[in-house]
Backbone as ProteinMPNN parsed JSONL, in Angstrom:
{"seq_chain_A": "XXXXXXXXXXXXXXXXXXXXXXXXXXXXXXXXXXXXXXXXXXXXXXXXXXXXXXXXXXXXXXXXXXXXXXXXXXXXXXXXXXXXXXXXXXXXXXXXXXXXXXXXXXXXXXXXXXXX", "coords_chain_A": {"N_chain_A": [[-151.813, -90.607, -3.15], [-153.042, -88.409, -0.656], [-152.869, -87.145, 1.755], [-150.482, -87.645, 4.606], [-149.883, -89.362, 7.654], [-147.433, -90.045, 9.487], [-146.856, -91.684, 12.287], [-144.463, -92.467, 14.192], [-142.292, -91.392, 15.815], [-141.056, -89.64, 14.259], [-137.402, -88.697, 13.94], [-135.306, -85.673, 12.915], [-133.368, -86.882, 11.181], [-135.112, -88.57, 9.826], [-136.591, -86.595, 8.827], [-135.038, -85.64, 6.915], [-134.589, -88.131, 5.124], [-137.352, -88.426, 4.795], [-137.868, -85.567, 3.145], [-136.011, -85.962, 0.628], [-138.054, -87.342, -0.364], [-140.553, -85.836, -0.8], [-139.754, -83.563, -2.36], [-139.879, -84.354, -4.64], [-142.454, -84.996, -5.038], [-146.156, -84.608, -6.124], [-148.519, -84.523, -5.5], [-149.096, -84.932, -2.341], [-150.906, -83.444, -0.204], [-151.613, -82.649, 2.471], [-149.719, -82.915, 5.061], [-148.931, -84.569, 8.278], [-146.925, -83.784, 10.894], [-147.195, -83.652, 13.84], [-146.262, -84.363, 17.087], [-143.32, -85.956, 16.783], [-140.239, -86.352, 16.654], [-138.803, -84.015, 15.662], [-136.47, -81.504, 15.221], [-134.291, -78.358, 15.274], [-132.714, -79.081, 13.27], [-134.213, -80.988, 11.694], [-136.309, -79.314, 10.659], [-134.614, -77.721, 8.951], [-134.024, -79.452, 6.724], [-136.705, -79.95, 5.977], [-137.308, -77.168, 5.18], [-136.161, -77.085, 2.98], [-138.192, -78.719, 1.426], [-140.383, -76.991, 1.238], [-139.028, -75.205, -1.127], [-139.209, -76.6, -3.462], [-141.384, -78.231, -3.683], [-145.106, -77.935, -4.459], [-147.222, -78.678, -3.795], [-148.132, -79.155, -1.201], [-150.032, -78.144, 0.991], [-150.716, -78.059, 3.398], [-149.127, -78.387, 6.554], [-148.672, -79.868, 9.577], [-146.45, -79.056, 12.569], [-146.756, -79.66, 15.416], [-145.503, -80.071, 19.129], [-143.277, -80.896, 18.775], [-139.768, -80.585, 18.557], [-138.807, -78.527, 17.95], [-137.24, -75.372, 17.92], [-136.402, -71.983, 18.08], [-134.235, -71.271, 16.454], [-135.008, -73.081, 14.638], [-136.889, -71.953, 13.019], [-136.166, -70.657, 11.988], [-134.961, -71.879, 9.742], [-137.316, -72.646, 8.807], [-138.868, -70.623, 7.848], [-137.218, -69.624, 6.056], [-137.434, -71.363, 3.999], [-140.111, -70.67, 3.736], [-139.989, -67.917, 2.322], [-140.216, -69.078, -0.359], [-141.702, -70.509, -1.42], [-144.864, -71.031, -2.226], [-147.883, -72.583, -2.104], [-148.331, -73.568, 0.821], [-150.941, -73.425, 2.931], [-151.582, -73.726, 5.274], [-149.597, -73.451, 8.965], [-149.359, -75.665, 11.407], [-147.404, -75.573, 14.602], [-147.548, -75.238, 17.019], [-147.207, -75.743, 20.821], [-144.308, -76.525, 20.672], [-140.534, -75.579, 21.405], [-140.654, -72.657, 20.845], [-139.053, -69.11, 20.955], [-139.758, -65.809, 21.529], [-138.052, -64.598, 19.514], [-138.284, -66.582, 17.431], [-141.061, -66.07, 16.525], [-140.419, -64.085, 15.163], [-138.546, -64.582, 12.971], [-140.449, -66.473, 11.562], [-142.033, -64.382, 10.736], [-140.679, -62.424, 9.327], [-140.672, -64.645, 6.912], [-143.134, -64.685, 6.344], [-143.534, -61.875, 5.321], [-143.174, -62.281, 2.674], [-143.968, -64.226, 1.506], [-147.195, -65.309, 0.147], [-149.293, -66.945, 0.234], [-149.759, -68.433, 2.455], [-152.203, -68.71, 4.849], [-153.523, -69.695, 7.564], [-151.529, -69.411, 10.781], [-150.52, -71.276, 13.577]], "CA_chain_A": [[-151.694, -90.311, -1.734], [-153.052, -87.127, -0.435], [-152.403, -87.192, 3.261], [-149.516, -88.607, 5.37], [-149.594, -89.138, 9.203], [-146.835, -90.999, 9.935], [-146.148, -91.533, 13.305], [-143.679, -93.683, 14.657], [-141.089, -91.282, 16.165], [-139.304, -89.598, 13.437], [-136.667, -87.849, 13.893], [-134.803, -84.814, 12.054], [-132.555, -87.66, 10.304], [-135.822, -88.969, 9.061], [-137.213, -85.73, 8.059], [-134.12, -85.831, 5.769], [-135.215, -88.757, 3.803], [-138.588, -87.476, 3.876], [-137.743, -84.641, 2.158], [-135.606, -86.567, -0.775], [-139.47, -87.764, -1.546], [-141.439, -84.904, -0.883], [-139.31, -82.374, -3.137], [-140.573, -84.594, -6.352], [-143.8, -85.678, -4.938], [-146.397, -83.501, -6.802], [-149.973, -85.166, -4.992], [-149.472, -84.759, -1.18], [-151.364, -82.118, 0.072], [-151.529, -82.315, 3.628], [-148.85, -83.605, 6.2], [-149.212, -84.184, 10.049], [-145.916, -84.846, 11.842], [-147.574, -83.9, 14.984], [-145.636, -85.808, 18.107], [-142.441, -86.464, 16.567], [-138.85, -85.771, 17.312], [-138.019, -82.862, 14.765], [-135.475, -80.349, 15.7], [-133.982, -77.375, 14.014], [-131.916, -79.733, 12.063], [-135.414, -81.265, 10.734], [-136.716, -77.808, 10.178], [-133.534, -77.417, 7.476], [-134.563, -80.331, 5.912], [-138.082, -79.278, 5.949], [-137.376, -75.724, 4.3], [-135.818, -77.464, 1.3], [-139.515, -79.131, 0.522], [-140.913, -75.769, 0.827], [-138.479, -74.616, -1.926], [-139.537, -77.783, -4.179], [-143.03, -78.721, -3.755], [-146.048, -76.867, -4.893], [-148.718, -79.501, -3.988], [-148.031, -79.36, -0.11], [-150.841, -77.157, 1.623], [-151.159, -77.8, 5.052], [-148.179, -78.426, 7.34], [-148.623, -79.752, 11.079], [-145.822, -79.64, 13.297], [-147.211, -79.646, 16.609], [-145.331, -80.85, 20.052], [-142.004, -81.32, 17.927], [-138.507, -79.773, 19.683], [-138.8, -77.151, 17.239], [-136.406, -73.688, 18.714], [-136.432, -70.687, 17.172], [-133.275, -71.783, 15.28], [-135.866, -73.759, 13.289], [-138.141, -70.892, 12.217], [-135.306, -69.728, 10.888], [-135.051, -72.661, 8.821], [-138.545, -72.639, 8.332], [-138.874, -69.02, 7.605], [-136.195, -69.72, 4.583], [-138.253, -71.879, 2.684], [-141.784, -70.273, 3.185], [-139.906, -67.303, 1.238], [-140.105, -69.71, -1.985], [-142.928, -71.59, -0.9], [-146.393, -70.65, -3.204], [-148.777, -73.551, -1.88], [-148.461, -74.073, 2.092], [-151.864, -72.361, 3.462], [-152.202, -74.001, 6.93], [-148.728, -74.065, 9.302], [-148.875, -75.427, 12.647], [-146.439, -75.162, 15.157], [-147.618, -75.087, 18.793], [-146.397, -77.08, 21.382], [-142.576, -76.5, 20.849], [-139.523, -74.495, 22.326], [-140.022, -71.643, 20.154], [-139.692, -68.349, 21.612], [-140.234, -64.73, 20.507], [-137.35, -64.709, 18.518], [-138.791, -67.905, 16.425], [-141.928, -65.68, 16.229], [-140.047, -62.743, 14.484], [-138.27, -65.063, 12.08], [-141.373, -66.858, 11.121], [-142.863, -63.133, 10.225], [-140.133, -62.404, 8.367], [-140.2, -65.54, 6.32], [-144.766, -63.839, 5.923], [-143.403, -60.72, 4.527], [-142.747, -62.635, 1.156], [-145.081, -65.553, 1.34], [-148.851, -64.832, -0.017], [-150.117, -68.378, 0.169], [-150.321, -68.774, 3.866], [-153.477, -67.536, 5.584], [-153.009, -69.773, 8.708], [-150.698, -70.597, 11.418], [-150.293, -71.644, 14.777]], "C_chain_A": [[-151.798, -88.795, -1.547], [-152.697, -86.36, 1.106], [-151.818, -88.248, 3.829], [-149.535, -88.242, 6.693], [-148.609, -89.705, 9.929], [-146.404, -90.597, 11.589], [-145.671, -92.666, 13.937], [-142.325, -92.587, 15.232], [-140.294, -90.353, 15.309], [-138.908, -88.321, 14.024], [-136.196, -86.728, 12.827], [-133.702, -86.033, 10.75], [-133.562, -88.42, 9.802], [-136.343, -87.963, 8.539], [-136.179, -85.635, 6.89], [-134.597, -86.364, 4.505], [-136.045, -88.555, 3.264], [-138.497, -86.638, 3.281], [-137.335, -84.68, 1.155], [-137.539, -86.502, -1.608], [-140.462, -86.664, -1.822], [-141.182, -83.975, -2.035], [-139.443, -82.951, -4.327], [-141.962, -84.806, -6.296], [-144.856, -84.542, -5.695], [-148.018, -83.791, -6.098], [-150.254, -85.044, -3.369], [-149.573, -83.37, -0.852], [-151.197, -81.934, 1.634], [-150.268, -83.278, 4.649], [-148.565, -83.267, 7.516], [-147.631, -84.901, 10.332], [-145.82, -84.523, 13.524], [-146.558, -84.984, 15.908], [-144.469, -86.266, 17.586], [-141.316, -85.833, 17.155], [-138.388, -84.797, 16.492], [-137.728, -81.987, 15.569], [-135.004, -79.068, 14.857], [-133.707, -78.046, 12.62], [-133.251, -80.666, 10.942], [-136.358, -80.272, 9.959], [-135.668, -77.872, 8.882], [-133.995, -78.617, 6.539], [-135.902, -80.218, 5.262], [-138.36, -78.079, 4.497], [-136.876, -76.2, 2.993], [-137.167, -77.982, 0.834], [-139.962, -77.616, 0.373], [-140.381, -75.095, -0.163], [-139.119, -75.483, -3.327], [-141.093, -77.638, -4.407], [-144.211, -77.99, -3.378], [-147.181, -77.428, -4.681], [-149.109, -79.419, -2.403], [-149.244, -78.078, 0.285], [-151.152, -77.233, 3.225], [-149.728, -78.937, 5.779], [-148.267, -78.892, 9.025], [-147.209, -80.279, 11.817], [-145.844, -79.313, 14.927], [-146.496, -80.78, 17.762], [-144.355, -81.71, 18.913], [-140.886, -80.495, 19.073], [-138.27, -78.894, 18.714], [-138.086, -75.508, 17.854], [-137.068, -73.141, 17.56], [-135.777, -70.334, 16.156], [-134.346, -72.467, 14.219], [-136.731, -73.573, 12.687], [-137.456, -70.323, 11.736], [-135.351, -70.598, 9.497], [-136.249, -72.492, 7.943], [-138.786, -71.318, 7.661], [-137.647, -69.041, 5.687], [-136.961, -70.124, 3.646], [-139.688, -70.98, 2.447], [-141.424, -69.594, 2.144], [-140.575, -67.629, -0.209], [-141.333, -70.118, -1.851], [-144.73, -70.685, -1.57], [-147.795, -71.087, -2.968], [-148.994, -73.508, -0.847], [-149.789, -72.998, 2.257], [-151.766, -72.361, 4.568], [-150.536, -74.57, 7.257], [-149.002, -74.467, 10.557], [-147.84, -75.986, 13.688], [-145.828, -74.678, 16.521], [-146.573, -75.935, 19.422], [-144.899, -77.231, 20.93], [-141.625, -75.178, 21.366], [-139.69, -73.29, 21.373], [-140.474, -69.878, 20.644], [-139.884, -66.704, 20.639], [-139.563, -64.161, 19.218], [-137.596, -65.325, 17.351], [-139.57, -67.216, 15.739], [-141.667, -64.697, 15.309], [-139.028, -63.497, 13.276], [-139.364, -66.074, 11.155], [-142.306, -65.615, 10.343], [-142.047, -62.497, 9.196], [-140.186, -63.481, 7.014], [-141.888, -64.833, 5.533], [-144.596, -63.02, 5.397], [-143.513, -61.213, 3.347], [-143.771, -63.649, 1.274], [-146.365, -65.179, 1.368], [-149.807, -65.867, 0.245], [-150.531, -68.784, 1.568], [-151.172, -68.22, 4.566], [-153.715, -68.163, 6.64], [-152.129, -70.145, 9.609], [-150.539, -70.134, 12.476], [-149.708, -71.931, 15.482]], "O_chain_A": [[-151.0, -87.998, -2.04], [-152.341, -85.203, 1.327], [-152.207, -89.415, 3.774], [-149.285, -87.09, 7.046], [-148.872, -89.911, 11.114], [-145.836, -89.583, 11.996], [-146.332, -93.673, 14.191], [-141.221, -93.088, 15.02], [-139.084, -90.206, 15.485], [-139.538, -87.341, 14.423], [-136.75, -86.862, 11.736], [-133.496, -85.721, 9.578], [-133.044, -89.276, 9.086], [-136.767, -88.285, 7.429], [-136.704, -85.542, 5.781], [-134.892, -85.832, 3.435], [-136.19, -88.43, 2.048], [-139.325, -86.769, 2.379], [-137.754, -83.857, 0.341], [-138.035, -86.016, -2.625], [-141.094, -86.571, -2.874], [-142.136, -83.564, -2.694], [-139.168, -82.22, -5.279], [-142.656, -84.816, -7.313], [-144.302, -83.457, -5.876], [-148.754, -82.856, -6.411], [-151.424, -85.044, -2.989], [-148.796, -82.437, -1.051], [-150.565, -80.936, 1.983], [-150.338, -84.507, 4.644], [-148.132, -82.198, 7.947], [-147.254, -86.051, 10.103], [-144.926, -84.868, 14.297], [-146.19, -86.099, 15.54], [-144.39, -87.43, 17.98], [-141.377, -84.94, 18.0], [-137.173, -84.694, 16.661], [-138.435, -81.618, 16.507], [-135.47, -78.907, 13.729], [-134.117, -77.831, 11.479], [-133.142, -80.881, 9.735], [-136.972, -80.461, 8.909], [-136.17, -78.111, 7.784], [-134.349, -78.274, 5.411], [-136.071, -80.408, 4.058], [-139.062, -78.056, 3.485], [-137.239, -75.636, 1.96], [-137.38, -77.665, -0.337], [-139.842, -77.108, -0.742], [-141.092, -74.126, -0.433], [-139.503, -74.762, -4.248], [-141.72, -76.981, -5.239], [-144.388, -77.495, -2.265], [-148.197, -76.956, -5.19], [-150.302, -79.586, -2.152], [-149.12, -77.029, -0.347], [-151.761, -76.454, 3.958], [-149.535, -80.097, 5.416], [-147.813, -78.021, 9.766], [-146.819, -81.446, 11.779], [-144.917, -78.739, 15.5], [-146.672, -81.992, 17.629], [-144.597, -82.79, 18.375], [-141.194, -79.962, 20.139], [-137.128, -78.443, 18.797], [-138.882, -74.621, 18.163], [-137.803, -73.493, 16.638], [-136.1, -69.577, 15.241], [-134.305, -72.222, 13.013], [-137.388, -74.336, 11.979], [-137.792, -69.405, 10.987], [-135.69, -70.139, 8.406], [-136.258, -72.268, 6.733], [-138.862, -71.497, 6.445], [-137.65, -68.443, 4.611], [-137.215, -69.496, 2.618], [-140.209, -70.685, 1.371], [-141.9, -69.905, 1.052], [-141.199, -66.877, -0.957], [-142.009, -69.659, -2.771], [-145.383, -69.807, -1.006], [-148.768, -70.439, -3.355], [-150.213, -73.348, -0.795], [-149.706, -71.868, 1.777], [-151.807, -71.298, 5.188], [-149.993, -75.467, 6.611], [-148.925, -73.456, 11.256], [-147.457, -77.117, 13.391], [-144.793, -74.2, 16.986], [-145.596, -76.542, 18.983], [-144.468, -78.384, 20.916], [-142.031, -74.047, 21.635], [-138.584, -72.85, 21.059], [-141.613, -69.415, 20.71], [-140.084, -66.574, 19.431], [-140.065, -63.558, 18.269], [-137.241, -64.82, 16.286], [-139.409, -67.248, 14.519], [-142.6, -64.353, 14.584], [-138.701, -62.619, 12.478], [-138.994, -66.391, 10.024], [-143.152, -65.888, 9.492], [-142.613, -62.027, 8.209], [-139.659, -63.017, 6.003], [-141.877, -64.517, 4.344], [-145.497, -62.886, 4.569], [-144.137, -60.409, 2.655], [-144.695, -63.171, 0.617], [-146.832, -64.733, 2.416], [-151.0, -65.647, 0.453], [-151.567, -69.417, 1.773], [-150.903, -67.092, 4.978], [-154.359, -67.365, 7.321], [-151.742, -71.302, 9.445], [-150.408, -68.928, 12.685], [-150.161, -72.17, 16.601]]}, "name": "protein", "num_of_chains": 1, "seq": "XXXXXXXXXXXXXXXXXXXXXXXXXXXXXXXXXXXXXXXXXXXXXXXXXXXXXXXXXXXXXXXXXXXXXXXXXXXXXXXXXXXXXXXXXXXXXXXXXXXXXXXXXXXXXXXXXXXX"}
């Protein structure tokens, strides 16, 4: 399995579980969770795969409830994060604050060359 689209809804208490699988998975490269319900609290869940998994390269979380609290999250893991190239990240609450913890998280991260 190299790409997952799941959509059905999930929430941050499903990005949870997803992330149990992701942080051994070593083969998915791309993942859309476009349209779902993630929140900061799915963002924290999130940033732990980015600490883990080295196979992940492209990231969509587009038209999620994403704050700025959850670029913090996010911003934690890219630090570690070696693989992600492509993040995106439109379409949610996040305001300039989000934007300046997401740039912080770019200072240290070489692997990412886009995001949205």
């Amino acid at each position: 399995l190299n790409h997952l689209h799941p959509s059905n809804q999930i929430s941050s208490e499903g990005c949870k579980w997803l992330s149990e699988v992701l942080k051994i998975n070593r083969s998915l490269t791309s993942l859309n969770l476009q349209k779902n319900q993630i929140s900061k609290e799915g963002c924290k869940w999130l940033s732990e795969v980015f600490k883990f998994n080295q196979s992940l390269t492209s990231l969509n979380l587009i038209s999620n409830q994403i704050s700025s609290e959850g670029c913090k999250w996010l911003s934690d893991g890219l630090e570690f994060n070696r693989s992600l190239t492509s993040l995106e990240c439109g379409s949610n609450q996040i305001s300039s604050e989000g934007c300046k913890w997401l740039g912080e998280g770019l200072k240290i991260n070489r692997s990412l060359t886009s995001i949205n």
